[in-house]
C-alpha positions as CSV (number, residue, x, y, z in Angstrom):
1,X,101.4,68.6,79.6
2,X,103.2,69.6,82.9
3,X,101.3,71.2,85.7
4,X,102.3,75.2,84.4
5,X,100.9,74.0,80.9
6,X,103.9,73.3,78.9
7,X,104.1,70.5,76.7
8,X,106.1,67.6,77.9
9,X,108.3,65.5,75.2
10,X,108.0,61.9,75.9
11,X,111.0,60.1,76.7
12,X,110.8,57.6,74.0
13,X,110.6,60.8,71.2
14,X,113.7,62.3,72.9
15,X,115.9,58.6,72.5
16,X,114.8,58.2,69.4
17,X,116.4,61.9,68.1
18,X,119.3,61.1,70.0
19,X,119.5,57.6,68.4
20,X,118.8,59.2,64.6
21,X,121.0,62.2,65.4
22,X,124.1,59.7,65.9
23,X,123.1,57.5,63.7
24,X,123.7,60.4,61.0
25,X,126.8,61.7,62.8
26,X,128.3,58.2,63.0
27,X,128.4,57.4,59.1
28,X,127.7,61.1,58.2
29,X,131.6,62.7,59.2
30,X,133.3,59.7,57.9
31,X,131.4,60.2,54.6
32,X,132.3,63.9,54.1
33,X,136.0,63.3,54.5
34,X,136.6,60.0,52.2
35,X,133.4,61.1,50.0
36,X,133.2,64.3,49.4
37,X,132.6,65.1,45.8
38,X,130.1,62.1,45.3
39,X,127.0,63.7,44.2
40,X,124.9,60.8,45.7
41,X,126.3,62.4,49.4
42,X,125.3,65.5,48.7
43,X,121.6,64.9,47.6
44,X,121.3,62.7,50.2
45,X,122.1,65.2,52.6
46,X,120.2,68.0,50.5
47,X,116.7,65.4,50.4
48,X,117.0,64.8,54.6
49,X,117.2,68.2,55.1
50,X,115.2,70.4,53.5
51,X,111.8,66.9,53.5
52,X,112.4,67.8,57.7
53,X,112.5,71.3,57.2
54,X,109.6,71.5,54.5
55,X,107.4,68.9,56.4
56,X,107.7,70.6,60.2
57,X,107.1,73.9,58.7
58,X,104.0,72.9,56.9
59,X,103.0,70.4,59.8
60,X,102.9,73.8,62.2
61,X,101.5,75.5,60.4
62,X,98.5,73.3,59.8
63,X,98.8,73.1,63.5
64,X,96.8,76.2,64.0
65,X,94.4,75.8,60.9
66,X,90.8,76.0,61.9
67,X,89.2,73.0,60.5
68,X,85.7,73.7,61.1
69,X,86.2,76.5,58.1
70,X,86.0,75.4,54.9
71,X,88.6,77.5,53.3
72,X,91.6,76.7,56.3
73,X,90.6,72.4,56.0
74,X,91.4,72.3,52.0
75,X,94.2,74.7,52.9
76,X,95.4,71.9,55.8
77,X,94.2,69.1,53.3
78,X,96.6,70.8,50.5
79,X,99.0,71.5,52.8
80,X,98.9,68.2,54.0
81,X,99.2,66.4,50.8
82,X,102.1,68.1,49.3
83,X,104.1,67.5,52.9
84,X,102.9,63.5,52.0
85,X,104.3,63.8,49.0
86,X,107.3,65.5,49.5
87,X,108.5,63.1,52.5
88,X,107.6,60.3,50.2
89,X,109.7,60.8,47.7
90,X,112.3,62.6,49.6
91,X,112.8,60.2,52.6
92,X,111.1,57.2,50.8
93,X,111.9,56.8,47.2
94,X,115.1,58.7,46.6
95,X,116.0,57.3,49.7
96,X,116.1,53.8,48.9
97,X,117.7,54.7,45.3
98,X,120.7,56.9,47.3
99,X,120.9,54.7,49.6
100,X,121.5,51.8,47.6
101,X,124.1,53.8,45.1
102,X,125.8,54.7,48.4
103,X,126.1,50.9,49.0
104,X,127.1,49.8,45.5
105,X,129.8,52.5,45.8
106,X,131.6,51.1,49.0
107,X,131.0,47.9,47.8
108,X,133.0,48.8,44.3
109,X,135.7,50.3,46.3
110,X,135.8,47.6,49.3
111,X,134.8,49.9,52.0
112,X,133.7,47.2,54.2
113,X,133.5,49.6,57.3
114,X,131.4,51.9,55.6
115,X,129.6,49.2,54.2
116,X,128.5,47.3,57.4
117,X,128.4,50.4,59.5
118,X,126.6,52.2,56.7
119,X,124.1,49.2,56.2
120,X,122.9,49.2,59.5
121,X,122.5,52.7,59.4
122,X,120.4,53.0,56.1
123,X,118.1,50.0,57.9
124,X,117.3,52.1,60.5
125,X,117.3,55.5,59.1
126,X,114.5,54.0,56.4
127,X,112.2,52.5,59.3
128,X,112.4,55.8,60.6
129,X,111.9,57.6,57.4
130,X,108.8,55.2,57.1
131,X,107.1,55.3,60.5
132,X,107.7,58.7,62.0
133,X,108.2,61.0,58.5
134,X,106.2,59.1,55.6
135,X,103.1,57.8,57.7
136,X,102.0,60.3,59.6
137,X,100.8,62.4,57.0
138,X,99.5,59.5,55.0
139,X,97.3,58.8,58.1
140,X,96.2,62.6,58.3
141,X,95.6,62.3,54.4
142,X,93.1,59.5,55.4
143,X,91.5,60.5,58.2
144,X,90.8,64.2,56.4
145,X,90.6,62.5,53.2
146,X,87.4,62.9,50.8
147,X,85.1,60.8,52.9
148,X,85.2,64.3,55.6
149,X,82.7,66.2,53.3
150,X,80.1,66.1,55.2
151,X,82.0,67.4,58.7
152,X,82.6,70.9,57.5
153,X,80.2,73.4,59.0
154,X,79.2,76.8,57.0
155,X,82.2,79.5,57.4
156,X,80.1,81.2,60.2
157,X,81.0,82.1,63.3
158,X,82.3,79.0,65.0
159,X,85.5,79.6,66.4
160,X,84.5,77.7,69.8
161,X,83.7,74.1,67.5
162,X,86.3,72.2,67.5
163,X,85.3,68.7,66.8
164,X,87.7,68.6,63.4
165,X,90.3,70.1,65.6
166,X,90.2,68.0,68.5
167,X,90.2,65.3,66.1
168,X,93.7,66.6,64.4
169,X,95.4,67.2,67.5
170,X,94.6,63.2,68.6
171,X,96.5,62.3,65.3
């Protein structure tokens, strides 16, 4: 946080967007201009997009969940597991599968550009997908998992608690 209480994105965060971003762009534009009709493309770019843009939306959102009320930490816990679930097959297991039928297919037609160029890419794109999309909410699905029964207070009055969320924010 700065000193007029905005939040302050880490330098490291910001490279690593800018990294991703061109990574994308780099083997993304090519793709759509020699590729264009392969279905593979498309749900590729269908699966990146709308995992980010169901995952954020639900991560906010959970954001300002009171976790000290029972009703609002299974809604966080829910919300929570479908995001998991959503990024893990979306950015994990279809991933790999379009990934590797995009690979097969530039193999078939000798693409060797696309194929070394693209390689590299889907390398670092997965560790990505896996360490900053996939684990996070497998952590949170830990750490707020089962075992958290006995944290919960009673739904009354205690908007000023905020052990659970003071323990979300630090994830």
């Amino acid at each position: 946080m700065t000193s007029d209480g905005k939040e302050r994105l880490p330098n490291k965060m910001v490279a690593i967007w800018m990294i991703h971003h061109s990574m994308t762009l780099s083997l993304g534009l090519p793709l759509v201009l020699k590729y264009r009709t392969l279905p593979e493309l498309h749900w590729m770019t269908f699966n990146l997009q709308w995992a980010a843009a169901i995952a954020i939306g639900m991560n906010e959102y959970t954001k300002v969940l009171n976790l000290n009320k029972s009703k609002e930490f299974w809604t966080f816990r829910i919300l929570n597991g479908v995001a998991f679930v959503i990024m893990a097959w979306m950015r994990g297991v279809h991933w790999l599968y379009l990934s590797g039928r995009l690979l097969s297919i530039w193999y078939r037609d000798e693409e060797w550009t696309f194929m070394l160029i693209g390689s590299v890419v889907c390398i670092l794109i997965t560790g990505f997908n896996f360490v900053l999309c996939i684990m996070p909410f497998y952590k949170k699905m830990v750490k707020f998992g089962p075992s958290q029964k006995g944290v919960i207070h009673n739904d009354q009055n205690h908007e000023d608690d905020n052990t659970l969320d003071d323990a979300y924010n630090r994830s």
